[in-house]
C-alpha positions in Angstrom: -68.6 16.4 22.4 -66.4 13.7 23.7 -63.9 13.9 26.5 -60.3 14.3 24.2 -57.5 12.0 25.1 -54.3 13.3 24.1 -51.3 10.6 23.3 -48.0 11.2 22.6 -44.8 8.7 23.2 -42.1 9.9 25.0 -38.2 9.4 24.2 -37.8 6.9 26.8 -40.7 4.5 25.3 -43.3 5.2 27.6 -46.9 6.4 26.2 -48.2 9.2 27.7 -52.3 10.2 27.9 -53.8 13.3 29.0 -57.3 14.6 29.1 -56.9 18.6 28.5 -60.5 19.1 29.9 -59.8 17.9 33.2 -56.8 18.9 34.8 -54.7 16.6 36.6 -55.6 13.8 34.0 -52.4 12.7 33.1 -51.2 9.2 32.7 -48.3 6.5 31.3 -48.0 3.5 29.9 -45.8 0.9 28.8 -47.9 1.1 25.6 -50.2 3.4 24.5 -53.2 1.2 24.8 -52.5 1.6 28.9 -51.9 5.0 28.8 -55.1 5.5 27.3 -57.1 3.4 29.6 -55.4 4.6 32.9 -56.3 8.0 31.5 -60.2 6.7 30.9 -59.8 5.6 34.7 -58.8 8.2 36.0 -60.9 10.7 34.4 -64.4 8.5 35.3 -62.6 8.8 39.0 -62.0 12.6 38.7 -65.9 13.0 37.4 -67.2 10.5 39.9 -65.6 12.9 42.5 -66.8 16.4 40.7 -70.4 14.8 41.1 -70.3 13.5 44.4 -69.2 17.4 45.5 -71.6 19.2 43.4 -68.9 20.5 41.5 -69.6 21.4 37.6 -68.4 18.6 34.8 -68.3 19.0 31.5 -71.2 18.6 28.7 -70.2 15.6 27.0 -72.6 13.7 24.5 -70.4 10.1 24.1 -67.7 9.6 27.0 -64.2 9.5 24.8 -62.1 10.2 21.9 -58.3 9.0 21.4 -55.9 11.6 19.4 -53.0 10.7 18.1 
């Protein structure tokens, strides 16, 4: 299962991207394609990190999937 990337827009324009299975993964954009990869970023980062401390990550089998 693929890490889920959340989307959303916000009223003022801006693009919003979250990854509910790491928390703290939370990113805008001027547009949503940004969001979304600031979110990718940040999440490789955040696992990068988890590894490097021995801390658990999750089971994934491909890296990413975009929701709406």
């Amino acid at each position: 299962m693929p890490l889920t990337i959340e989307v959303e827009q916000e009223q003022d324009g801006r693009w919003l991207a979250e990854v509910p299975d790491l928390p703290g993964v939370l990113t805008y954009g001027q547009t949503r394609q940004e969001a979304v990869e600031k979110a990718q970023v940040l999440a490789l980062r955040v696992l990068a990190d988890r590894l490097d401390h021995g801390e658990p990550v999750p089971q994934v089998s491909s890296v990413f999937a975009v929701t709406p």
